[in-house]
Structures are given as C-alpha cells and as structure tokens.
DONU-904784 format. One record per residue: x negated, y, z negated of N, C-alpha, C in turn; residue number from 0. Coordinates in steps of 0.2 Angstrom, whole numbers. Layout:
N
n_c1;n_c2;n_c3;ca_c1;ca_c2;ca_c3;c_c1;c_c2;c_c3;sedren
X;Y;Z;X;Y;Z;X;Y;Z;NUM $
...
END
This chain:
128
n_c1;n_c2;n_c3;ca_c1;ca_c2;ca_c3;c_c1;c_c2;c_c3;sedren
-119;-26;69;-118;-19;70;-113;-17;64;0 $
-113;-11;62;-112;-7;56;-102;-8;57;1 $
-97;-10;53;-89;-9;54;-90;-4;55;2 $
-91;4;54;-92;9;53;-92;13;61;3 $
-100;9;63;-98;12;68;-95;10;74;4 $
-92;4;72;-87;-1;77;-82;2;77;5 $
-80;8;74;-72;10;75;-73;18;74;6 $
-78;20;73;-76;28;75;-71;29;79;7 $
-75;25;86;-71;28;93;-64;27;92;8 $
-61;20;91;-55;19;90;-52;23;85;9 $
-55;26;80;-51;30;74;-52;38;79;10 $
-55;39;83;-56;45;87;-50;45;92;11 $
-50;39;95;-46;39;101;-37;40;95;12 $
-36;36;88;-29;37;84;-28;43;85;13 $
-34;47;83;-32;55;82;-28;57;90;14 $
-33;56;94;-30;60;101;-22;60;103;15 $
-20;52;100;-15;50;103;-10;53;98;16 $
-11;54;94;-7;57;88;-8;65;91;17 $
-11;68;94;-11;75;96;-7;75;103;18 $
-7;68;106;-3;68;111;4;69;109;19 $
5;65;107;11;62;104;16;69;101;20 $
12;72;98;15;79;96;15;84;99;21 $
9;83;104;11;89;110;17;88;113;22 $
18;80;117;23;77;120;30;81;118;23 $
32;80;111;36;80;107;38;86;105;24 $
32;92;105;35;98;105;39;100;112;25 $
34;96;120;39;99;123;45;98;125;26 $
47;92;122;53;92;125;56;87;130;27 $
64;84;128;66;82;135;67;86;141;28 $
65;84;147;63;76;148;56;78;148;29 $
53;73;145;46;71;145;41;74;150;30 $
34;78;148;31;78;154;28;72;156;31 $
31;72;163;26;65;163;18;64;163;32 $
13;70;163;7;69;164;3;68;157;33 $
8;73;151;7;71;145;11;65;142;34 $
16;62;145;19;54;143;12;50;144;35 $
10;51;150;6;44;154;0;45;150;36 $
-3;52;149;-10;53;145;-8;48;139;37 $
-6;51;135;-4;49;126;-1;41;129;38 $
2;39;131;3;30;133;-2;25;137;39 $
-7;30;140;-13;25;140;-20;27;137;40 $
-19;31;134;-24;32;128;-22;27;123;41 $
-17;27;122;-14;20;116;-14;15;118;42 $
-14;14;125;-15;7;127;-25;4;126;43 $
-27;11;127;-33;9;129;-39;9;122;44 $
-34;13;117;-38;12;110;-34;5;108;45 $
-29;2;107;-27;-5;106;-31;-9;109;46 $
-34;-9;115;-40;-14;117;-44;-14;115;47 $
-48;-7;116;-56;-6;112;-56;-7;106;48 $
-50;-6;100;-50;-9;94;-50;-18;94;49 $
-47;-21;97;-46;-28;99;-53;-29;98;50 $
-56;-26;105;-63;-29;108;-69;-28;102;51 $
-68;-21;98;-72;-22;93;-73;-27;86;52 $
-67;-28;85;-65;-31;78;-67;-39;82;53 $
-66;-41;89;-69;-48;89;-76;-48;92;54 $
-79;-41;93;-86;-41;91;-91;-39;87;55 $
-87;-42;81;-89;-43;75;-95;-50;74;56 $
-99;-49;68;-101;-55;68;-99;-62;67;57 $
-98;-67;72;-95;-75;71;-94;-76;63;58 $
-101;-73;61;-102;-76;54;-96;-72;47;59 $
-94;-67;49;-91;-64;45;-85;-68;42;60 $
-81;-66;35;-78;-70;33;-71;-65;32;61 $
-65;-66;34;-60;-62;36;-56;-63;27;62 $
-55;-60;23;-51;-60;18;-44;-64;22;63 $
-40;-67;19;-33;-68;22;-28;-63;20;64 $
-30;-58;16;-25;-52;17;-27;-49;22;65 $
-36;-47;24;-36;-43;30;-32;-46;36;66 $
-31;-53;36;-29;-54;43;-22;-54;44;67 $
-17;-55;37;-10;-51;34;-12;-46;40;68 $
-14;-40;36;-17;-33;37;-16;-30;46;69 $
-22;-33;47;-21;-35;54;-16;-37;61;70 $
-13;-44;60;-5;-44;62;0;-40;61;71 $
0;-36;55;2;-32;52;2;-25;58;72 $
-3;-22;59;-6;-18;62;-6;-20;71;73 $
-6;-25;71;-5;-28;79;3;-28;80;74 $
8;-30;77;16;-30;78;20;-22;77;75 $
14;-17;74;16;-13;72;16;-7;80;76 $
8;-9;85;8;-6;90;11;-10;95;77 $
14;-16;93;19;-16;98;26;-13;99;78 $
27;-12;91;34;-7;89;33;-1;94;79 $
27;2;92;27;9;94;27;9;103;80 $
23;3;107;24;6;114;32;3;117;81 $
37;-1;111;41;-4;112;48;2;111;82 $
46;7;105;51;13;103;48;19;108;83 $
42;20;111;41;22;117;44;22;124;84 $
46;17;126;47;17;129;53;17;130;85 $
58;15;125;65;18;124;66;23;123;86 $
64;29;121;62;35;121;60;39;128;87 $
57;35;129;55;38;138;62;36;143;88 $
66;30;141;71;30;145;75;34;144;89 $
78;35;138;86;38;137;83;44;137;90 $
91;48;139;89;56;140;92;58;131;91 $
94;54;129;98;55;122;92;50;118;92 $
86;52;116;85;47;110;87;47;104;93 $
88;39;103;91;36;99;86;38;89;94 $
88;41;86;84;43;79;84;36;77;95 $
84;31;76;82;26;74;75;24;79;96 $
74;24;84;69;22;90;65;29;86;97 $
67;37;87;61;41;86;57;39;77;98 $
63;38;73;61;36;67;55;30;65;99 $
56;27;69;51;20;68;45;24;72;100 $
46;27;76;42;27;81;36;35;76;101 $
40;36;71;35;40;68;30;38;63;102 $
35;32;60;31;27;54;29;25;54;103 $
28;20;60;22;16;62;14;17;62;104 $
15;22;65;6;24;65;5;25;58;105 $
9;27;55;6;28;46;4;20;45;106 $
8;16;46;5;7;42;1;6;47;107 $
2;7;52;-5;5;57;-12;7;51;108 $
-12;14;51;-18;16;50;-19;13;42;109 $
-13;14;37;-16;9;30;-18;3;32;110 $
-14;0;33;-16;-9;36;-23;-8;39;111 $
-25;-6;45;-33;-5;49;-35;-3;43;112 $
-33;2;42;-39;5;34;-41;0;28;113 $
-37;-3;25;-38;-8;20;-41;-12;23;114 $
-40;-16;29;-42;-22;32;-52;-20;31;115 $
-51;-15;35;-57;-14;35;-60;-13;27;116 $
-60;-13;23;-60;-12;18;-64;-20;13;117 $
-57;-22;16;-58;-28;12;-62;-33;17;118 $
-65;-31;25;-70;-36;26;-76;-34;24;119 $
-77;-28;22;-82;-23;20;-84;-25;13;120 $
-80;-24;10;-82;-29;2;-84;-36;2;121 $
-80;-40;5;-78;-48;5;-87;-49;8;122 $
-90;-44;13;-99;-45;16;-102;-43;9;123 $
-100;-37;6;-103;-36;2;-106;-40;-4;124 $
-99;-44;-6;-98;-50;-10;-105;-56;-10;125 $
-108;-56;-3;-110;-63;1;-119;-57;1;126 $
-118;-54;-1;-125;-51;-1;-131;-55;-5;127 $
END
C-alpha cells in the first residue's frame, strides 16, 4: 500500500488535535475538561494509528538510518508533549517552559514524520 495513503488519516487526525489544542488554549484556565479529554485522546489515538501504520509497511521496505534518527526523534518528541500536557492540566499556574515546549514540539514532530517519510519514499524509489 501507497505511504501516501498510510498516513492521511494520521496527518488528518495532527490537524484535529492542533485545532483542539488551540481551542482548548483560547479557553482558558481551568481547562474544559470535555475539550482537555477530546484533544488528549485524539493524540493518543493518532500516536497509535501512526505506529500501526508505519509497521504496516512492507517487511521488505528499507528504512534510511536517518529516517529511523527521524522517527525516535518523532516518538520522544510525542512523549514530551502528553508529558508537558499533563503538567499543564495539573498546575493552576502553567509553568512557560512546559507551555513553550509543549508548542514546539508538534513543529519537529511534523518535520521529522515528514522527512522520514520522504527519505523511505526515495530510499523505495532508489530500489526500483
């Protein structure tokens, strides 16, 4: 199957939670919780569907070793974020170092995912 259409949905689901996350964020402390809990199990749930896609890839495919840099990369980065989430949901005072990361993240998430996907996409190309 096409990387292509292996990650729509997960690149569908990035947008949502980035619309969460900013709606959450214009409302306000304290948190609603029904848009906390949306926007944090949408991210939990496109964190999986991306997993599940990327190792239902072909066996035979050949991973660049930057993409998989890229990758880890990309995995330690959505642990930051449900990890600066969730100190953010605690304090009534968030801390700007926790909100700060917790903005920046999803930018390398998405370059890392993007190149990665890039460089398995060429690396197949190559083997043509």
């Amino acid at each position: 199957m096409n990387i292509f259409k292996l990650m729509i949905l997960p690149g569908c689901l990035f947008l949502i939670i980035l619309g969460f996350g900013l709606w959450v964020s214009k409302v306000g402390k304290p948190y609603n919780n029904v848009l906390f809990n949306i926007h944090k199990l949408i991210a939990l749930g496109a964190v999986i569907l991306t997993a599940l896609r990327i190792f239902k890839l072909d066996p035979f495919i050949t991973f660049p070793n930057l993409a998989i840099v890229l990758i880890a990369l990309a995995v330690l980065c959505a642990i930051g974020m449900f990890a600066t989430g969730a100190v953010m949901s605690i304090k009534d005072d968030v801390p700007k170092a926790a909100l700060l990361v917790h903005r920046i993240l999803p930018a390398i998430i998405f370059i890392s995912v993007s190149i990665s996907i890039y460089l398995i996409i060429s690396e197949q190309l190559k083997t043509l």
